[in-house]
C-alpha positions in Angstrom: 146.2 119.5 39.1 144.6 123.3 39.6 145.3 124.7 42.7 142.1 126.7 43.5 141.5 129.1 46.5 138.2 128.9 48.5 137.5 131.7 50.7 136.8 132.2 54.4 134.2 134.7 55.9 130.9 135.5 54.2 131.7 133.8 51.1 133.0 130.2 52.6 129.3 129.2 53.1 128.0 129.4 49.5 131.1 129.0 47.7 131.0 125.2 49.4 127.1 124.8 48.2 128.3 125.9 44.7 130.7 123.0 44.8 128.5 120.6 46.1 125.6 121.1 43.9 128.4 121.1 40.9 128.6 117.1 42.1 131.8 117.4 44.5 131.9 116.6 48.0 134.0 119.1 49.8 134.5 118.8 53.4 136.0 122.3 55.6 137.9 122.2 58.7 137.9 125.5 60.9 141.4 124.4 61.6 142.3 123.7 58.0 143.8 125.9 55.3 143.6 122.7 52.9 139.9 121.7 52.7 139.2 118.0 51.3 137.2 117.5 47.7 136.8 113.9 46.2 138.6 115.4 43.0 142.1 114.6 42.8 142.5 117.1 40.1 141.9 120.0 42.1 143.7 121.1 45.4 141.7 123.7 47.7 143.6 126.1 49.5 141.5 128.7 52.0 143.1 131.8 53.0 141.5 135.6 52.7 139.8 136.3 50.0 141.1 139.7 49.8 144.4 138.0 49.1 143.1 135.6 46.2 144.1 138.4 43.4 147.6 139.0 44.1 148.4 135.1 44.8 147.1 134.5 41.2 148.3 137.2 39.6 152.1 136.1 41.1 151.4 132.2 40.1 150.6 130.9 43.1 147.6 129.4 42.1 145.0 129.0 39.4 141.5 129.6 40.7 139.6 131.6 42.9 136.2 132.8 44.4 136.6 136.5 45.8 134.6 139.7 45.8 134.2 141.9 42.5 135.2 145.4 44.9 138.4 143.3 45.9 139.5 142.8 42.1 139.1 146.4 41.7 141.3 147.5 44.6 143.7 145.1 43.2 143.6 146.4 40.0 143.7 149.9 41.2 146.8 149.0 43.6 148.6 146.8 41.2 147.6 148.1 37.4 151.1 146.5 36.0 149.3 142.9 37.2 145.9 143.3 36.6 146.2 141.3 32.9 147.8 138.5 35.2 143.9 137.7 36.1 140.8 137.0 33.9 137.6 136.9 35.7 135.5 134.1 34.5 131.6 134.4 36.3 129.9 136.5 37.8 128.4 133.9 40.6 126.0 136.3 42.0 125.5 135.6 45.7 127.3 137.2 48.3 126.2 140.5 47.3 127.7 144.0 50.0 127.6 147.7 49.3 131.0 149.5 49.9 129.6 152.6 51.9 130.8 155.9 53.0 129.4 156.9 56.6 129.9 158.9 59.6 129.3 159.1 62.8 125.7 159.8 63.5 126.5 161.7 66.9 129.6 163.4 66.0 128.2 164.7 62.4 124.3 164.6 63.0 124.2 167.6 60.5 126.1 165.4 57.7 123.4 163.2 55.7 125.2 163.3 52.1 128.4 163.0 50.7 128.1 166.4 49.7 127.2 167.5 52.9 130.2 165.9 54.4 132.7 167.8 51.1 131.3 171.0 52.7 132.0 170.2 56.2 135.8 169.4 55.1 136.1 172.1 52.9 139.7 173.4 53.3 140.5 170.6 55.7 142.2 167.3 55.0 139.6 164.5 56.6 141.2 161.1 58.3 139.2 158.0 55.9 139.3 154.6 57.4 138.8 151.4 55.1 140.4 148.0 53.7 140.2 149.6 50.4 142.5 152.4 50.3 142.9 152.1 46.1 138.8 152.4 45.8 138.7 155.0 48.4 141.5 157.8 46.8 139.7 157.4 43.4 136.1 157.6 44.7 137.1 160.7 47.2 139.3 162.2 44.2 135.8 162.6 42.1 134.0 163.8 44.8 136.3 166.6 45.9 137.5 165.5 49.4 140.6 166.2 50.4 141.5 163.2 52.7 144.3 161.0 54.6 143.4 157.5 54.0 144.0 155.0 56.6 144.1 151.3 56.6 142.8 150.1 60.4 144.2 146.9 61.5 141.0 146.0 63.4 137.3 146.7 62.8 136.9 149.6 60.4 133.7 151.1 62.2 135.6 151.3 65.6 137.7 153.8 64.0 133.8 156.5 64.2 133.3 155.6 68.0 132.4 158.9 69.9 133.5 161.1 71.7 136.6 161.5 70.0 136.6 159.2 66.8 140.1 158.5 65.0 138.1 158.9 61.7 136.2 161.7 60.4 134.7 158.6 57.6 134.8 155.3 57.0 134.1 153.4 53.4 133.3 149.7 54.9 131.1 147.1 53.4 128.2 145.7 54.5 125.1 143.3 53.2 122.2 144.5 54.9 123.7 148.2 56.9 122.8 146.4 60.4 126.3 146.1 62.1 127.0 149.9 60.9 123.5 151.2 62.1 123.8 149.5 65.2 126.9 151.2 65.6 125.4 154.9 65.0 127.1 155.0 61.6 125.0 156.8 59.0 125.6 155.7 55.7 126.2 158.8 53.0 126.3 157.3 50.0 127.1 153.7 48.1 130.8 153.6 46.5 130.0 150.4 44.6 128.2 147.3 44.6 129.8 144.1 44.7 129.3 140.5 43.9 131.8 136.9 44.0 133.2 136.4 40.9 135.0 133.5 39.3 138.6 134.3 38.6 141.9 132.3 37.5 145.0 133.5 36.5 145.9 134.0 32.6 148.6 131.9 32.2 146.7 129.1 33.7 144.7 129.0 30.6 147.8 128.5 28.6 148.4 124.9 29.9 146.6 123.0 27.9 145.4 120.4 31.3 144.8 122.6 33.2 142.5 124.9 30.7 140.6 121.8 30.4 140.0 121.4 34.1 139.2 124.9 34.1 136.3 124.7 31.2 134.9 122.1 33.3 134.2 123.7 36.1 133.2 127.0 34.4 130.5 124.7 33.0 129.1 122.9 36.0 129.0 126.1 37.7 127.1 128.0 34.9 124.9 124.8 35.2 124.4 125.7 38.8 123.4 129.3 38.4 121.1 128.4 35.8 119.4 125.7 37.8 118.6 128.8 40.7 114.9 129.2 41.0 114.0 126.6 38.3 112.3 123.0 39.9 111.7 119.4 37.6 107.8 118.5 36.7 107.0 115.1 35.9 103.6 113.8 34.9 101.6 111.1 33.1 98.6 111.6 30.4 97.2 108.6 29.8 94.2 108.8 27.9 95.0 110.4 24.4 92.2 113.2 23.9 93.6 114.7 26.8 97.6 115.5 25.4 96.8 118.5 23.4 94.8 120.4 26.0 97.6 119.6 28.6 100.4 120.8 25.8 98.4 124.1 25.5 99.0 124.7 29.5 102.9 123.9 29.1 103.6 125.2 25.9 102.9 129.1 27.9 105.9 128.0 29.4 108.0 125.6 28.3 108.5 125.5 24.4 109.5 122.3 24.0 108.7 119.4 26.7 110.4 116.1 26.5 107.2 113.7 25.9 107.8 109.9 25.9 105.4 107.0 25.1 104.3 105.2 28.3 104.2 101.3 27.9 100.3 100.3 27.3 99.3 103.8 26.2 100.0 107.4 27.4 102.4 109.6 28.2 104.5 111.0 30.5 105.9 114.2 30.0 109.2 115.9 31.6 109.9 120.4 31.8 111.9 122.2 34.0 110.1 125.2 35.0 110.3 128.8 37.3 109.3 127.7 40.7 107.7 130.7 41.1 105.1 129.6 37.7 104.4 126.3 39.7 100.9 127.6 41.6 100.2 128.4 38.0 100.6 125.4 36.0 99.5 122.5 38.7 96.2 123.4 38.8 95.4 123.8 35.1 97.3 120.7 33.9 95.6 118.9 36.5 92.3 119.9 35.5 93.2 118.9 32.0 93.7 115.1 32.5 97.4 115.2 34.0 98.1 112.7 36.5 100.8 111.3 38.8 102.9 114.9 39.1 105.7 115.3 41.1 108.2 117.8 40.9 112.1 117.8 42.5 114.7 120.3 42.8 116.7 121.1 39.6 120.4 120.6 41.0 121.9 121.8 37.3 120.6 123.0 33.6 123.9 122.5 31.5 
C-alpha cells in the first residue's frame, strides 16, 4: 500500500478530478483527514499541502500533490532533506504568483520593487509571508535589508492602514483580486508556481510500491495529455469518397484508425484539438462523411 497525501484548499478540487478521470472514485469528507478511493492499494491522507514535503521527506508517506513554490521553501529551509523528495509531474493546474506588495495608501509613491529598496534604504523593513526561505533569498538579491515575519493569520492583514505591522508582504495569489481588494499594490512577481507530483526517494526503492507509483505517473500523464483533445467518430460508406475525406484528416491527424464496416464502408476513429473541431466538421462532412459524433477524451496513454 502507498500512503499518498491529497491536499486541502485550492488544490483539493482538481487534484480529486485528476483522480477521477485517472478511473478512481474518490469520495472527500470536510470532516475527514482520510478520504475514500476504491483502490485498496492506496491510502489517502489530507492535511496542508504546505506540510506534504517535510512528511515525505521524513517517511511518513509516499505521495503527494503540493505547490512547486512550497518545494522550494522546503528545499531552501531544509537543503540536508531536499534529496529525500523527487518530483515526478508537473500537473499544471492550480497555477498562483508569489508577489511582493505594499500598501497602496501607506506607500502610494512605491510602484516597483526598486522603488520600495530606495524607500528602505538604511532601514531594516518588517516582510510578512508563509515563505520566509523564498523571501530572504529573493530580498537578499534585491538589496533589502529586512525582518521577515511569519503571520499566523491572513498575510495581507499584516498592510491594513493606518498603522500596518508590515512595511511588505510576499503572498500568493491566482488572479491579484483578494490583494487589490485589499488596497495592496503588487511590486513585482517572486515566482510562478504550479502543483507538482512528488514522492519520496526511498519509496521508489521498494520494489511494490515503485510499481504502484509507475502506475499512477502513467494514468495521470494520460490525463494531462487528454486536456483540450475530444474523440471523432464517423462513417464513409461509399468508396470514392475515402481519399477526399483522408485529405481533410490527414492536416491533422497523421494516422487515423480506419476499420471496414460490414456491407461496405468505413468508419474511421482520431482524437483531435477541440479547438480544430469547427475546422474539420464542416469539410469532412462536405466530403461524403456521415454519422459523426464526437465525445470527451477522458485519457491518451
Amino acid at each position: 500500500m502507498i500512503k499518498f497525501y491529497m491536499p486541502d484548499g485550492h488544490l483539493e478540487k482538481k487534484t480529486t478530478e485528476l483522480f477521477e478521470k485517472a478511473g478512481f472514485e474518490v469520495t472527500v469528507s470536510d470532516r475527514d483527514y482520510n478520504p475514500k478511493i476504491d483502490d485498496p492499494g492506496i491510502l489517502l491522507k489530507r492535511i496542508r499541502p504546505q506540510d506534504f514535503p517535510f512528511v515525505l521527506a521524513t517517511g511518513k508517506g509516499d505521495m503527494a500533490i503540493t505547490g512547486s513554490d512550497i518545494i522550494e521553501e522546503f528545499r531552501l529551509g531544509y537543503p540536508r532533506m531536499r534529496g529525500n523528495i523527487e518530483e515526478l509531474l508537473n500537473l499544471g493546474f492550480g497555477k498562483t504568483r508569489l508577489c511582493a506588495a505594499v500598501s497602496e495608501d501607506v506607500m502610494p509613491d512605491v510602484t516597483s520593487i526598486e522603488d520600495f529598496a530606495k524607500k528602505m534604504k538604511g532601514k531594516k523593513a518588517v516582510v510578512a509571508t508563509e515563505y520566509p526561505n523564498i523571501t530572504a533569498s529573493y530580498l537578499k538579491k534585491k538589496k533589502i535589508n529586512a525582518v521577515i515575519r511569519q503571520p499566523a493569520g491572513k498575510t495581507e492583514a499584516w498592510l491594513t492602514p493606518p498603522i500596518p505591522e508590515a512595511d511588505m508582504i510576499i503572498e500568493t495569489t491566482e488572479t491579484g483580486r483578494t490583494l487589490k481588494e485589499n488596497r495592496c499594490r503588487i511590486l513585482d512577481t517572486v515566482m510562478e508556481a504550479t502543483a507538482r507530483l512528488i514522492c519520496n526517494t526511498k519509496s521508489l526503492e521498494d520494489p511494490e510500491k515503485e510499481k504502484k507509483i509507475g502506475e499512477l505517473i502513467m494514468l495521470f500523464k494520460g490525463v494531462l495529455k487528454s486536456k483540450g483533445k475530444v474523440n471523432v467518430y464517423m462513417n464513409v460508406l461509399k468508396e470514392e469518397n475515402l481519399k477526399e475525406v483522408l485529405k481533410v484528416i490527414n492536416d491533422y491527424v497523421e494516422r487515423p484508425t480506419i476499420t471496414d464496416l460490414k456491407g461496405g464502408g468505413h468508419d474511421i476513429f482520431i482524437i483531435i484539438d477541440e479547438k480544430n473541431l469547427r475546422h474539420i466538421l464542416p469539410e469532412v462532412k462536405k466530403k461524403g462523411a456521415s454519422s459523426i459524433a464526437v465525445t470527451n477524451t477522458r485519457m491518451v496513454i
